[in-house]
DSSP file (Angstrom, degrees, kcal/mol; ACC not computed):
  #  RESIDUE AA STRUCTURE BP1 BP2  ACC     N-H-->O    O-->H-N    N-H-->O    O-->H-N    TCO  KAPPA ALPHA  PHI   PSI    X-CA   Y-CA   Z-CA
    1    1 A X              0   0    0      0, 0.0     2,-0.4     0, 0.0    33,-0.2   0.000 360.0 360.0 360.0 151.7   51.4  180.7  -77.4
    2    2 A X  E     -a   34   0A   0     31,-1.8    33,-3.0    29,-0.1     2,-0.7  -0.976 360.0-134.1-133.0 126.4   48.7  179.2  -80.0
    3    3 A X  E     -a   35   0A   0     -2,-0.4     2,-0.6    31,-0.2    33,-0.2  -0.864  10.3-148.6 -85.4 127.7   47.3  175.7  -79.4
    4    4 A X        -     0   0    0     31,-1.1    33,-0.5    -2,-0.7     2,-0.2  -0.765  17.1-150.6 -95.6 115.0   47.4  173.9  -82.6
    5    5 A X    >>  -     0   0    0     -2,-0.6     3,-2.4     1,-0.1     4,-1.6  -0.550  30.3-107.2 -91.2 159.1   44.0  171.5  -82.1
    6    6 A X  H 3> S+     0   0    0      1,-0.3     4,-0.7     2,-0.2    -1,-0.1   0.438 110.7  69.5 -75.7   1.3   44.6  168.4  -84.0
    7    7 A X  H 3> S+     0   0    0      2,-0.1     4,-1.4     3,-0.1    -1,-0.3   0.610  93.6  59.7 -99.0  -0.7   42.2  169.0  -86.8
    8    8 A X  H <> S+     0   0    0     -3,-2.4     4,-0.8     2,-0.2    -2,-0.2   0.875 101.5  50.3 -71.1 -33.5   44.4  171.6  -88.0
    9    9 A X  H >X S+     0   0    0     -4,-1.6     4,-2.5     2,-0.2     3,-1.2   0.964 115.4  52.1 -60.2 -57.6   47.2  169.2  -88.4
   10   10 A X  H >X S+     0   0    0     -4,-0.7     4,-1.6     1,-0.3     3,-1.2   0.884 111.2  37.5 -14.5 -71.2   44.6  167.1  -90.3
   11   11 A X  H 3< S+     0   0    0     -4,-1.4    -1,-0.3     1,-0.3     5,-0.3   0.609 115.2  54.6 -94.5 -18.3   43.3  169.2  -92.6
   12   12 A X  H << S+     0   0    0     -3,-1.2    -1,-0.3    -4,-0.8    -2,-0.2   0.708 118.7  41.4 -80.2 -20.2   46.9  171.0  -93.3
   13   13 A X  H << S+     0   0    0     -4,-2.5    -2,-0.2    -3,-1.2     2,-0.2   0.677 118.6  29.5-106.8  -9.1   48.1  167.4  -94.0
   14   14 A X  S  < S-     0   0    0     -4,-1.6     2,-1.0    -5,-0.3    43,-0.0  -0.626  95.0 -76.4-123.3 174.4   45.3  165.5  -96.1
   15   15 A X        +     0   0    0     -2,-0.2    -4,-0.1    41,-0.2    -3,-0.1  -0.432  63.3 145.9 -69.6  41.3   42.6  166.7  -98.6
   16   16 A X    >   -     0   0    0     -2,-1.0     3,-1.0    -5,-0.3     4,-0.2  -0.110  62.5 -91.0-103.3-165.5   39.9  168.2  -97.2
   17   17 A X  G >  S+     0   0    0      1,-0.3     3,-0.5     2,-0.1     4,-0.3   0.973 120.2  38.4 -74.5 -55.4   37.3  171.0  -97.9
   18   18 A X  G 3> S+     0   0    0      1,-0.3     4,-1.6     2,-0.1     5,-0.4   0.170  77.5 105.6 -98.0  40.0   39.5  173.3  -96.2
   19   19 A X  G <4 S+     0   0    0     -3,-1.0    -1,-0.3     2,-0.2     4,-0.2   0.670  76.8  58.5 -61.5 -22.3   43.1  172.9  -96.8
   20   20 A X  T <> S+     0   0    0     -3,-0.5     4,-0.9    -4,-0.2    -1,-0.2   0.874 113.5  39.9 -71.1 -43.1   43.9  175.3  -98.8
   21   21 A X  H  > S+     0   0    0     -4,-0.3     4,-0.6     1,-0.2    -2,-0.2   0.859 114.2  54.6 -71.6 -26.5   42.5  178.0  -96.1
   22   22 A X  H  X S+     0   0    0     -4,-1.6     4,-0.9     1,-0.2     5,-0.2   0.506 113.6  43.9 -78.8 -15.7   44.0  176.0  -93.1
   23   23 A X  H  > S+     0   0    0     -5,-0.4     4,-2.1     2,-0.2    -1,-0.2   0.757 109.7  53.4 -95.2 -22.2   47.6  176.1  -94.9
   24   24 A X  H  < S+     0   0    0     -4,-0.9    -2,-0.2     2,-0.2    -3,-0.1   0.785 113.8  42.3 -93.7 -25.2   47.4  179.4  -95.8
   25   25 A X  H >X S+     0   0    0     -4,-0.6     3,-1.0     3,-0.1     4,-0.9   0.754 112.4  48.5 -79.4 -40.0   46.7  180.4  -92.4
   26   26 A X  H >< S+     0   0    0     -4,-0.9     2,-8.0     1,-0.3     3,-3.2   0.999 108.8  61.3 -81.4 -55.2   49.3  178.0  -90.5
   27   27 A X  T 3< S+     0   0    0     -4,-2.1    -1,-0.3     1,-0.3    -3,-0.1   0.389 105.4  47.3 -77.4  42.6   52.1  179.5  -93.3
   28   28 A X  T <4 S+     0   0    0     -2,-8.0    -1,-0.3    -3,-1.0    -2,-0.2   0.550  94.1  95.7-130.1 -27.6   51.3  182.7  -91.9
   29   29 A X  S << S-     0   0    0     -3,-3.2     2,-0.6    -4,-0.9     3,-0.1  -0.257  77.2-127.4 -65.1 134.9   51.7  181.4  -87.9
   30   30 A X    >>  -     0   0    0      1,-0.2     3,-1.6    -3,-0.0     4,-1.1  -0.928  25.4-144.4 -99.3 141.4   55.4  182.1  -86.3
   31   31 A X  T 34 S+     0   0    0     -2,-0.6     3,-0.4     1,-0.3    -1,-0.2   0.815  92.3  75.0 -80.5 -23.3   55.8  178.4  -85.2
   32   32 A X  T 34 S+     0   0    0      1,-0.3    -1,-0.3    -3,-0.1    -3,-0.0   0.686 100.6  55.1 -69.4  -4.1   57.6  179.3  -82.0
   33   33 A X  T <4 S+     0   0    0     -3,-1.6   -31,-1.8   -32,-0.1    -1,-0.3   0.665  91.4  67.4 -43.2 -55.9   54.2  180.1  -81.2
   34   34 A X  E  <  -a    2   0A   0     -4,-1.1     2,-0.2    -3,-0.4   -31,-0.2  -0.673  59.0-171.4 -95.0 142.2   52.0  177.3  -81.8
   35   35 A X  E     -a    3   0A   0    -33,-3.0   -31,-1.1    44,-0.0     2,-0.2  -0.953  11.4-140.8-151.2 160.8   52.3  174.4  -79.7
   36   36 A X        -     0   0    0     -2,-0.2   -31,-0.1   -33,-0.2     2,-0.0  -0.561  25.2-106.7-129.8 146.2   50.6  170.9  -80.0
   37   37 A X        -     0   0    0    -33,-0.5     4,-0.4    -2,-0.2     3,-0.4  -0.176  22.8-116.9 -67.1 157.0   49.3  168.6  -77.2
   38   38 A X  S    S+     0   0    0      1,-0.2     3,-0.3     2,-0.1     4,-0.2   0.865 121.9  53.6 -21.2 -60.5   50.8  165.3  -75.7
   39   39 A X  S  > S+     0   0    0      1,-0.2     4,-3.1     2,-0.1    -1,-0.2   0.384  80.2  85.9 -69.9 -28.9   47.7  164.1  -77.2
   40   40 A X  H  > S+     0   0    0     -3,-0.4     4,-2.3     1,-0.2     5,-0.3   0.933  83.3  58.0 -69.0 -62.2   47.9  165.3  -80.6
   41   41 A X  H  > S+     0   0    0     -4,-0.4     4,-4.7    -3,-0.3    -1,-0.2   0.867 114.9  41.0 -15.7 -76.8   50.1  162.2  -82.0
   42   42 A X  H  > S+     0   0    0      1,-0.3     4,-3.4     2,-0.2    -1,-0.2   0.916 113.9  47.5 -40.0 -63.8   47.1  159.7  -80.8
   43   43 A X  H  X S+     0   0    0     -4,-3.1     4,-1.4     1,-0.3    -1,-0.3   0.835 111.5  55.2 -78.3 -40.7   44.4  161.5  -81.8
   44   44 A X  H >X S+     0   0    0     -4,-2.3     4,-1.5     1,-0.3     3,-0.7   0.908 100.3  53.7 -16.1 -76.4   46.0  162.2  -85.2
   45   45 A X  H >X S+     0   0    0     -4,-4.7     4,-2.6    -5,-0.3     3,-1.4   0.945 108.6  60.7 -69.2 -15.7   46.6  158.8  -86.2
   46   46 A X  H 3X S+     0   0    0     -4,-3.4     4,-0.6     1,-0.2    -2,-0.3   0.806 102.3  46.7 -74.8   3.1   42.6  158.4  -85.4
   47   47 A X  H <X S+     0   0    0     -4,-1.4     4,-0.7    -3,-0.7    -1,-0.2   0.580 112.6  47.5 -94.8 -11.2   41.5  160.5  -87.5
   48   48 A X  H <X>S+     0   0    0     -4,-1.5     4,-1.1    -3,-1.4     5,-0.6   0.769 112.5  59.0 -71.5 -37.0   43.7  159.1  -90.3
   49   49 A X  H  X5S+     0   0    0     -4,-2.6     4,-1.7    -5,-0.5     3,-0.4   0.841 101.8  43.6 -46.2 -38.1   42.5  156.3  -89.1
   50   50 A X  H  X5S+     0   0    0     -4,-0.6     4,-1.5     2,-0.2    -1,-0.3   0.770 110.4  59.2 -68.5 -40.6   38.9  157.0  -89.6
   51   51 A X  H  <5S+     0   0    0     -4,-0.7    -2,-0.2     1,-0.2    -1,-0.2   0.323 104.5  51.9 -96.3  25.4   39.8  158.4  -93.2
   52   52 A X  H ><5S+     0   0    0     -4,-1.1     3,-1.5    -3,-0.4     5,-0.2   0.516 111.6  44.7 -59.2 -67.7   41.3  154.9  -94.2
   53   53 A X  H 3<<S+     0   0    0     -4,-1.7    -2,-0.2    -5,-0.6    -3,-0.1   0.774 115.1  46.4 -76.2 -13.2   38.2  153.1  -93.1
   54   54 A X  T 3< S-     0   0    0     -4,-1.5    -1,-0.3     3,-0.0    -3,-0.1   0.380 113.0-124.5 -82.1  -9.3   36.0  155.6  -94.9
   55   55 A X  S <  S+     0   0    0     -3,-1.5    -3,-0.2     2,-0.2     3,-0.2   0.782  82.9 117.5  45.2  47.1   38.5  155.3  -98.1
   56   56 A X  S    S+     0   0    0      1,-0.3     2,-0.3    -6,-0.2    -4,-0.2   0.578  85.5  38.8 -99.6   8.2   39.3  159.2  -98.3
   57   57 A X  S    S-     0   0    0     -5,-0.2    -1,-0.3    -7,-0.1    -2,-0.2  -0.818  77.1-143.3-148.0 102.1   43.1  157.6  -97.5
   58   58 A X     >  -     0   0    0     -2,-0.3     4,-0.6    -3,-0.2    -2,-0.1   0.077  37.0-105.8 -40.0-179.6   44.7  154.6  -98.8
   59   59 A X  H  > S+     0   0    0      2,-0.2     4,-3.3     3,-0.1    -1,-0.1   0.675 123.9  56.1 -96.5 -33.2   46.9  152.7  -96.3
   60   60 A X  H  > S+     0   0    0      2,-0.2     4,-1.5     1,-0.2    -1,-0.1   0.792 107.0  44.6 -60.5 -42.1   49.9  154.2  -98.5
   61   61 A X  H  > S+     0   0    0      2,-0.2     4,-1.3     3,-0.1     5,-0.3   0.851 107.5  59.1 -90.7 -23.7   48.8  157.8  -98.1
   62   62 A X  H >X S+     0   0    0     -4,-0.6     4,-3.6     2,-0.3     3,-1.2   0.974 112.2  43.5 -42.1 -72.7   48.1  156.9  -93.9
   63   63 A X  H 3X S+     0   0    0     -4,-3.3     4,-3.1     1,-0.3     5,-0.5   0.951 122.5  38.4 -61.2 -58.5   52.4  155.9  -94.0
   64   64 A X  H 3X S+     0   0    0     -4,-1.5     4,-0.6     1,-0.2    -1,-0.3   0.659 113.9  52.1 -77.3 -27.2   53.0  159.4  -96.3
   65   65 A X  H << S+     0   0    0     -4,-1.3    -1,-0.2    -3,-1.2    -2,-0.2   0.796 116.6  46.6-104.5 -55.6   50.3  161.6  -94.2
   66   66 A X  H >X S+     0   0    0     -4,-3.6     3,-1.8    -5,-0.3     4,-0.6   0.958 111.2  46.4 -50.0 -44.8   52.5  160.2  -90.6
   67   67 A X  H >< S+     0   0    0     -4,-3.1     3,-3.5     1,-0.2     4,-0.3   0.985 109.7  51.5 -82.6 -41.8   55.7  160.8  -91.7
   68   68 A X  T 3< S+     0   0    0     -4,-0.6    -1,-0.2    -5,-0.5    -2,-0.2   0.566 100.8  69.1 -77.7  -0.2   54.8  164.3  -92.9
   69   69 A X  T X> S+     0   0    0     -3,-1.8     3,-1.5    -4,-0.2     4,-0.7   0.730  87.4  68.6 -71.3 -27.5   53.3  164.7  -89.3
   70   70 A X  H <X S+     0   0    0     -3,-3.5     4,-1.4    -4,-0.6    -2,-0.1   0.481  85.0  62.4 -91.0  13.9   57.1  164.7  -87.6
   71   71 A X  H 34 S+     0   0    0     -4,-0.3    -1,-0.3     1,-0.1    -3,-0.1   0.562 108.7  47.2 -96.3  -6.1   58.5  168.0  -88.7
   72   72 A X  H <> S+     0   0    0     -3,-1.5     4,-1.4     2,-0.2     5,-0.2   0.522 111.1  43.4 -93.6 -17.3   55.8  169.5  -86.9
   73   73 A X  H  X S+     0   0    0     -4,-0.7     4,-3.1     1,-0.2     5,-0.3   0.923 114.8  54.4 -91.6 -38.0   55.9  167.7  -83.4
   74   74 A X  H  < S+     0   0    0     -4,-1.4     4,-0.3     1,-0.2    -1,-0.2   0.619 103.6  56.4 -89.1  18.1   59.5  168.1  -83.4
   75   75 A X  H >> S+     0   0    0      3,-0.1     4,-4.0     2,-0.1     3,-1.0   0.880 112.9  35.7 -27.2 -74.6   59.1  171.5  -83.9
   76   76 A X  H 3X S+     0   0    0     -4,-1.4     4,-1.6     1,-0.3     3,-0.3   0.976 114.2  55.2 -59.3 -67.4   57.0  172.1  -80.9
   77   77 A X  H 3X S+     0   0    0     -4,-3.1     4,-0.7     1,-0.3    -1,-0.3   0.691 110.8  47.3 -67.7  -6.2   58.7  169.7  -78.8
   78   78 A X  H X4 S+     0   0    0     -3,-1.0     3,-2.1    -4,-0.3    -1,-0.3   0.966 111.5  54.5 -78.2 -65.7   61.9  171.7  -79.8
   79   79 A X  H 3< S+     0   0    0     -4,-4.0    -2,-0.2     1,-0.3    -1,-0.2   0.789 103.4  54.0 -37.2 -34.3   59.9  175.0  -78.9
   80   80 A X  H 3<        0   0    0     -4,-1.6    -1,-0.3    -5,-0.3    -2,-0.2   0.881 360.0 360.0 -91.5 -20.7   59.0  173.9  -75.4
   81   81 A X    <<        0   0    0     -3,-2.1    -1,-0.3    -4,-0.7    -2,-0.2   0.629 360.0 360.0 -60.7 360.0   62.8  173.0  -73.7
């Protein structure tokens, strides 16, 4: 098992300096491997949250950045029953 820390979701799911290498890596990951904290949800939206009050995320790209969070948690939470 691989813990997926919550700036990987980040940075695979918004613009940053390294998404292209953080994507390139996770599409390489077998996902019945990696699994994601409890925690990960929360801490997620603060860090969109943070890139909303900083303006690297409209409020628009925040809704579009969430929903493109939930094919990955229910992944893992599938993984772990």
């Amino acid at each position: 098992m691989l813990y997926l820390d919550t700036s990987v979701l980040v940075s695979t799911l918004t613009n940053e300096a390294d998404t292209s290498m953080v994507q390139t890596w996770l599409s390489c990951q077998n996902v019945r491997d990696l699994v994601i904290s409890d925690w990960l949800v929360t801490e997620f939206s603060s860090a969109l949250s943070v890139q909303m009050r900083t303006g690297q995320l409209s409020v628009a790209g925040v809704a579009l950045v969430s929903m493109a969070l939930e094919p990955h948690v229910e992944i893992s939470l599938a993984g772990r029953s």
